[in-house]
mmCIF file of the N, C-alpha and C atoms, coordinates in Angstrom:
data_MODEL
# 
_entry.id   MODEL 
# 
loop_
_atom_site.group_PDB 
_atom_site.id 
_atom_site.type_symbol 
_atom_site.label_atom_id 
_atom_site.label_alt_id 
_atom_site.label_comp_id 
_atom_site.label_asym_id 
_atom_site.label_entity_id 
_atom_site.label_seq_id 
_atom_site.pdbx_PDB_ins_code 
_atom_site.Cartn_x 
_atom_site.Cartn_y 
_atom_site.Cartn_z 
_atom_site.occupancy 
_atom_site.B_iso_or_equiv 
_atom_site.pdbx_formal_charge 
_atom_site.auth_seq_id 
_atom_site.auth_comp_id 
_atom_site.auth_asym_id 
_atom_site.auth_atom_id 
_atom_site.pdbx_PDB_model_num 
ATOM 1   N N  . UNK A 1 1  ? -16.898 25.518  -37.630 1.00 0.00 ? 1  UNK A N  1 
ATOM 2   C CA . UNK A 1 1  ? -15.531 25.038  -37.677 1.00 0.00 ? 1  UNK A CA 1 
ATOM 3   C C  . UNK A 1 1  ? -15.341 23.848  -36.734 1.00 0.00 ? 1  UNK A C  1 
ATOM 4   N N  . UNK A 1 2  ? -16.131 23.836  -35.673 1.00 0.00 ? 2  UNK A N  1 
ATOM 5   C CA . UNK A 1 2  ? -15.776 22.650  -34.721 1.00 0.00 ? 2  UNK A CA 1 
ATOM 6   C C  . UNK A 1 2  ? -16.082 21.163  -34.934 1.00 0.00 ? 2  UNK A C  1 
ATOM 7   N N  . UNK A 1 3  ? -17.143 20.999  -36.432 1.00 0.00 ? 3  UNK A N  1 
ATOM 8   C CA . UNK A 1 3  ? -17.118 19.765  -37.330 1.00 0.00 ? 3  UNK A CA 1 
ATOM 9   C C  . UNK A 1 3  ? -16.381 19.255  -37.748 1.00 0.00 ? 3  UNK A C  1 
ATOM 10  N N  . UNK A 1 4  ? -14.964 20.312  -38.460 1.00 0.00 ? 4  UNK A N  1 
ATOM 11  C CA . UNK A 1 4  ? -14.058 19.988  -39.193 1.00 0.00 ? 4  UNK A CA 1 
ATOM 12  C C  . UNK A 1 4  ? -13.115 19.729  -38.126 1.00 0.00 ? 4  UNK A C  1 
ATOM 13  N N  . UNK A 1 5  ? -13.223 20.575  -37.407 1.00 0.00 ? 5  UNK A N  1 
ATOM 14  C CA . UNK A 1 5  ? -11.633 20.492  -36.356 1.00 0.00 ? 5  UNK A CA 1 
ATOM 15  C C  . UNK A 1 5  ? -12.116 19.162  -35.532 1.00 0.00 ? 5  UNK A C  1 
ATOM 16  N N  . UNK A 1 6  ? -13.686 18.781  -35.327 1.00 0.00 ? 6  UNK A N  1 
ATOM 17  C CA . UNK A 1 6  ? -13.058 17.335  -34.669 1.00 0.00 ? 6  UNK A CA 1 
ATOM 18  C C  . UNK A 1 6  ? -12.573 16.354  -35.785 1.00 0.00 ? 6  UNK A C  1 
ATOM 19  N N  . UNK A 1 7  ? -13.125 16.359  -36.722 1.00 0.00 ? 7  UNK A N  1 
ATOM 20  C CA . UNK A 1 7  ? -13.137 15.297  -37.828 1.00 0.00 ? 7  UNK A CA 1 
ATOM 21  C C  . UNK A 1 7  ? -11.345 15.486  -37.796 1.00 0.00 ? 7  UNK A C  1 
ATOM 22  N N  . UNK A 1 8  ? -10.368 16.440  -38.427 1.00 0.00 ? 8  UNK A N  1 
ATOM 23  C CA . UNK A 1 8  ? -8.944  16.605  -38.601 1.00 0.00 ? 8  UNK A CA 1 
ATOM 24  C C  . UNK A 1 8  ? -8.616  15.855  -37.427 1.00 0.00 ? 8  UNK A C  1 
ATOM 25  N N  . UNK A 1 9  ? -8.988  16.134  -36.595 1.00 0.00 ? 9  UNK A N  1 
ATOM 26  C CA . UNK A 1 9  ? -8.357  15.798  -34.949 1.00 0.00 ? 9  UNK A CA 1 
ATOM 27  C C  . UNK A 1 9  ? -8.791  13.868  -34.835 1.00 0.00 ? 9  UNK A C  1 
ATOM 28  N N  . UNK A 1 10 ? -9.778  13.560  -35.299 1.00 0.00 ? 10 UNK A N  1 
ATOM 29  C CA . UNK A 1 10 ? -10.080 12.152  -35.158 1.00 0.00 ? 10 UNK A CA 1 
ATOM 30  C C  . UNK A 1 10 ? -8.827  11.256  -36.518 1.00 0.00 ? 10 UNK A C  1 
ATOM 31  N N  . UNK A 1 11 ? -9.114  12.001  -37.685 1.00 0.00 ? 11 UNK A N  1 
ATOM 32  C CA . UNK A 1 11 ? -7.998  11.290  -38.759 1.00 0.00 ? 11 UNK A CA 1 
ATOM 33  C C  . UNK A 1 11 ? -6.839  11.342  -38.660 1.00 0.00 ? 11 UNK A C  1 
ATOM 34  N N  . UNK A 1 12 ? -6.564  12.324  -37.738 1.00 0.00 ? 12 UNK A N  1 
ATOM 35  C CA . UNK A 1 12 ? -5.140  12.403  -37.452 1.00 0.00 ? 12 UNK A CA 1 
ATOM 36  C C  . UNK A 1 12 ? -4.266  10.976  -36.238 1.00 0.00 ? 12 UNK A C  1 
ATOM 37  N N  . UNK A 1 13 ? -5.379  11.289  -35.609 1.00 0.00 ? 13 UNK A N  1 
ATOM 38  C CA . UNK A 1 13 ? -4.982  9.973   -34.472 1.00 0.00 ? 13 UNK A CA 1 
ATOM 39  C C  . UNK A 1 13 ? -4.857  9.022   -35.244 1.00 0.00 ? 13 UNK A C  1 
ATOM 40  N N  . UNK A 1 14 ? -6.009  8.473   -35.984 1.00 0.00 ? 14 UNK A N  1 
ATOM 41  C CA . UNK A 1 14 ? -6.365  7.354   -36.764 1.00 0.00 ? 14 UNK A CA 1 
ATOM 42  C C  . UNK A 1 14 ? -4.768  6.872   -37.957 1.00 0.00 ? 14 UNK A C  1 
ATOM 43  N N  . UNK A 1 15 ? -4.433  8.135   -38.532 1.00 0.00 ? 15 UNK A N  1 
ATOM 44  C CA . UNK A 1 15 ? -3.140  8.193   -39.114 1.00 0.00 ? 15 UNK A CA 1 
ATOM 45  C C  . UNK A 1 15 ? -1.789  7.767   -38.302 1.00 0.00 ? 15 UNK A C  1 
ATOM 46  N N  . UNK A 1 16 ? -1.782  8.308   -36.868 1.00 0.00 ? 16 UNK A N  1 
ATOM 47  C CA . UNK A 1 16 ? -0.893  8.421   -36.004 1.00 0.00 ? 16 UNK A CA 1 
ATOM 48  C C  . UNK A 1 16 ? -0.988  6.998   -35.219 1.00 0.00 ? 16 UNK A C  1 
ATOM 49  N N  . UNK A 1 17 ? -1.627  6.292   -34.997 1.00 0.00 ? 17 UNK A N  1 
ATOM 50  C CA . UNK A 1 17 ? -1.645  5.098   -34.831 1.00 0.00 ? 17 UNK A CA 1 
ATOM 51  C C  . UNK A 1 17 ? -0.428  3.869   -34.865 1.00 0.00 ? 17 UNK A C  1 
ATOM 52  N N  . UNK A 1 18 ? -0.698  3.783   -36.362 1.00 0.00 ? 18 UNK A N  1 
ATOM 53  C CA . UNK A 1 18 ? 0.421   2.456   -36.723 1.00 0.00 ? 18 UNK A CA 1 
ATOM 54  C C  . UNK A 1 18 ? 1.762   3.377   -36.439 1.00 0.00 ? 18 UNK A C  1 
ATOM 55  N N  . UNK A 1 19 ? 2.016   4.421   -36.647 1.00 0.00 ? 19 UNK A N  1 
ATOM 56  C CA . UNK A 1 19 ? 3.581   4.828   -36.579 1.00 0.00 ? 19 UNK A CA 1 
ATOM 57  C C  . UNK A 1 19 ? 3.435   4.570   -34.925 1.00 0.00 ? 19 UNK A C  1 
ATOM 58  N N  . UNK A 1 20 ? 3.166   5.063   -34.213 1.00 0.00 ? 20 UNK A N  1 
ATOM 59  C CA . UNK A 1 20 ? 3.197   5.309   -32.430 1.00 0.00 ? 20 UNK A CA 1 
ATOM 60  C C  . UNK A 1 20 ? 3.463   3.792   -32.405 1.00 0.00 ? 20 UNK A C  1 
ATOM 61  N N  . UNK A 1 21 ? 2.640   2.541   -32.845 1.00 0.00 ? 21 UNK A N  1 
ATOM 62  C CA . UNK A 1 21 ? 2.684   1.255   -32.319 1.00 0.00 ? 21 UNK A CA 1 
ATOM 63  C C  . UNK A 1 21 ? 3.915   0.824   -32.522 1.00 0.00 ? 21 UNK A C  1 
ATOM 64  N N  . UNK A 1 22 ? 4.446   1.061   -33.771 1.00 0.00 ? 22 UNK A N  1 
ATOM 65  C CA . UNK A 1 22 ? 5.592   0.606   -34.361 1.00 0.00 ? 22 UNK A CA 1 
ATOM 66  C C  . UNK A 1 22 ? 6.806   1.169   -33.709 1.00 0.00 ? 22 UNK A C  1 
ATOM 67  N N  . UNK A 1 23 ? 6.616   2.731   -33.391 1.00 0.00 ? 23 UNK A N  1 
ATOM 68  C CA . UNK A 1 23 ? 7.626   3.042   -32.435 1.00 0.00 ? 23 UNK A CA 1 
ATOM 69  C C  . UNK A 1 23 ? 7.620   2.739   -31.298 1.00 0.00 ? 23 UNK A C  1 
ATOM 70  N N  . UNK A 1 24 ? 6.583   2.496   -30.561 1.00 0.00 ? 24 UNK A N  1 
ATOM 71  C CA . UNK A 1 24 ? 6.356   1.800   -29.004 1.00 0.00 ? 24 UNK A CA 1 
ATOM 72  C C  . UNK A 1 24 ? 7.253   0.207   -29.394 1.00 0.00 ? 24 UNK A C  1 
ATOM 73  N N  . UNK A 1 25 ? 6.958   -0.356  -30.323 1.00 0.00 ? 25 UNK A N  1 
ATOM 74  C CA . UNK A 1 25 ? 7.660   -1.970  -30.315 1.00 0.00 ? 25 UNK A CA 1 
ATOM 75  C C  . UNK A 1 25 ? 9.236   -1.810  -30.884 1.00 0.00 ? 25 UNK A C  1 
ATOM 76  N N  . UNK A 1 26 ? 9.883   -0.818  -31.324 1.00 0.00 ? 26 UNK A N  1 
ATOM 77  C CA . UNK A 1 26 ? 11.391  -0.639  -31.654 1.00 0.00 ? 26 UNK A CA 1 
ATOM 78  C C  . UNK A 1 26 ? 11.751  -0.058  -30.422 1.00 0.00 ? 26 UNK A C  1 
ATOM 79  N N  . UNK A 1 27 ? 11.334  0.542   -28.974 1.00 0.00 ? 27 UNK A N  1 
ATOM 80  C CA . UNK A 1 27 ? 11.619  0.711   -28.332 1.00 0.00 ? 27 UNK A CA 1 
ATOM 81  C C  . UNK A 1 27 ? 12.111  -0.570  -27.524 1.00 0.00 ? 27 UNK A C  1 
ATOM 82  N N  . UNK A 1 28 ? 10.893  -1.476  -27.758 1.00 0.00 ? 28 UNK A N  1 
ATOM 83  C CA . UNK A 1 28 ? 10.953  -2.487  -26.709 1.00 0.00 ? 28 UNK A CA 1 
ATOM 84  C C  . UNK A 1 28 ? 11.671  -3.566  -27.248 1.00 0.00 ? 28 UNK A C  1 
ATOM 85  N N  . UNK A 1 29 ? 12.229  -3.216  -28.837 1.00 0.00 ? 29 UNK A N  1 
ATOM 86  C CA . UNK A 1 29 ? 13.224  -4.266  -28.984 1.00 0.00 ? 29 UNK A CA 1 
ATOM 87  C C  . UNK A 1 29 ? 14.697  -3.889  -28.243 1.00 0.00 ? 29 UNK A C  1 
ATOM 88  N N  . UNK A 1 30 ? 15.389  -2.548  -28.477 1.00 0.00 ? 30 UNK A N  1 
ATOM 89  C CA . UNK A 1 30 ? 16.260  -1.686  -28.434 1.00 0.00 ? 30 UNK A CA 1 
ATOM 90  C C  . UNK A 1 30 ? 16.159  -2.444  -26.606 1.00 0.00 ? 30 UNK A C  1 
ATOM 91  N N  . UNK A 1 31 ? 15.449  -1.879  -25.623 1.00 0.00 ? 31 UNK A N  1 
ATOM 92  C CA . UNK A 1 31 ? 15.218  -2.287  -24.361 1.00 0.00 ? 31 UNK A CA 1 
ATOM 93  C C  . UNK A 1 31 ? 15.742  -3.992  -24.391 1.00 0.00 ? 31 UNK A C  1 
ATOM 94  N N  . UNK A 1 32 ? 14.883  -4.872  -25.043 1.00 0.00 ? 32 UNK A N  1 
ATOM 95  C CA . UNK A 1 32 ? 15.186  -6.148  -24.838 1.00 0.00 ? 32 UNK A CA 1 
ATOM 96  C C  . UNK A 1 32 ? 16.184  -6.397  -25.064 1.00 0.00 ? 32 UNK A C  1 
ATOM 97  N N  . UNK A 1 33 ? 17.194  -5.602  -26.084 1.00 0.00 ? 33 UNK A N  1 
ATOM 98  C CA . UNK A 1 33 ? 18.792  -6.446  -26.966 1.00 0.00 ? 33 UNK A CA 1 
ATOM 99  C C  . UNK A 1 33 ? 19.730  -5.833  -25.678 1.00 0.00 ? 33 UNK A C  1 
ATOM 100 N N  . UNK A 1 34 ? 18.785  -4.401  -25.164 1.00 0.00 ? 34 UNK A N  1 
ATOM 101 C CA . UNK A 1 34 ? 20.598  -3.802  -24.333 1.00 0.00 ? 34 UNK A CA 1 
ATOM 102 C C  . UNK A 1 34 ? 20.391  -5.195  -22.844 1.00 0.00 ? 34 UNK A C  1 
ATOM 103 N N  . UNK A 1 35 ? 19.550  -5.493  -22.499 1.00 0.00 ? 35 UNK A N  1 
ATOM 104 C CA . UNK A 1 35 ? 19.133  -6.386  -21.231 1.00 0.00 ? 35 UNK A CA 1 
ATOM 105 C C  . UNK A 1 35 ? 19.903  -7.394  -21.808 1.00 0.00 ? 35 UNK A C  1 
ATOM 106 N N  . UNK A 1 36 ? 19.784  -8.468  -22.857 1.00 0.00 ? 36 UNK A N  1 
ATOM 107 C CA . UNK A 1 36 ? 20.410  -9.406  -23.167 1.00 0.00 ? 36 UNK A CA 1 
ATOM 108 C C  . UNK A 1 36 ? 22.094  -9.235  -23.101 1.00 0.00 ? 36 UNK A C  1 
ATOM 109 N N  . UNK A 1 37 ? 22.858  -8.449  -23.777 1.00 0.00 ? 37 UNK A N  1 
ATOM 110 C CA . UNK A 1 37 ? 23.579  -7.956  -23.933 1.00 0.00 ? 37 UNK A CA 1 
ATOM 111 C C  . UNK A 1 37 ? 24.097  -7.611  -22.171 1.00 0.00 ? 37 UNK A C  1 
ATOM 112 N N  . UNK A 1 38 ? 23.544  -7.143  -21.249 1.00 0.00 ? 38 UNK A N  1 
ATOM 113 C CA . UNK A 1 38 ? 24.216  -7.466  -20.268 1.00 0.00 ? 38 UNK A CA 1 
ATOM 114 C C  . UNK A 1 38 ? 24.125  -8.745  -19.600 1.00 0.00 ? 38 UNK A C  1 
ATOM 115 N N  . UNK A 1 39 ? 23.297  -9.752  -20.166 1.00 0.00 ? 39 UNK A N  1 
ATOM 116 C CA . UNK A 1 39 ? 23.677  -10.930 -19.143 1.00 0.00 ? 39 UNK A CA 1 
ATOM 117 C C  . UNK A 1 39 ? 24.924  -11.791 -19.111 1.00 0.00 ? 39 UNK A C  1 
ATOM 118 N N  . UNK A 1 40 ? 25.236  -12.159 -18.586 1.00 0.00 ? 40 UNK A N  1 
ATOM 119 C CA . UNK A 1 40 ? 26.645  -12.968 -18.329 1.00 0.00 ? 40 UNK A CA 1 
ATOM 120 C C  . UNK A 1 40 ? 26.614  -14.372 -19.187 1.00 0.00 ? 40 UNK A C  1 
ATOM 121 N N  . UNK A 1 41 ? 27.067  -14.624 -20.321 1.00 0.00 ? 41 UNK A N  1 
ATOM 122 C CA . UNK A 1 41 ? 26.854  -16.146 -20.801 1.00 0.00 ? 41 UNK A CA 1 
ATOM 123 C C  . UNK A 1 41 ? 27.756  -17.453 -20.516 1.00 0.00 ? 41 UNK A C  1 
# 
């Protein structure tokens, strides 16, 4: 079983990837607009 369970465990990351990146960079837009949004113009 420990063939399969690494293999599941490696495709899964591999799957989990682009979503995590994509949510790591909507964070850092959300972060960048509230910062703008307080500067004084």
């Amino acid at each position: 079983m420990g063939i399969f369970d690494n293999y599941s465990v490696k495709r899964q990351i591999i799957n989990s990837g682009p979503v995590i990146a994509s949510q790591l960079l909507l964070v850092d837009e959300v972060i960048r607009a509230g910062r703008n949004m307080r500067k004084p113009n």
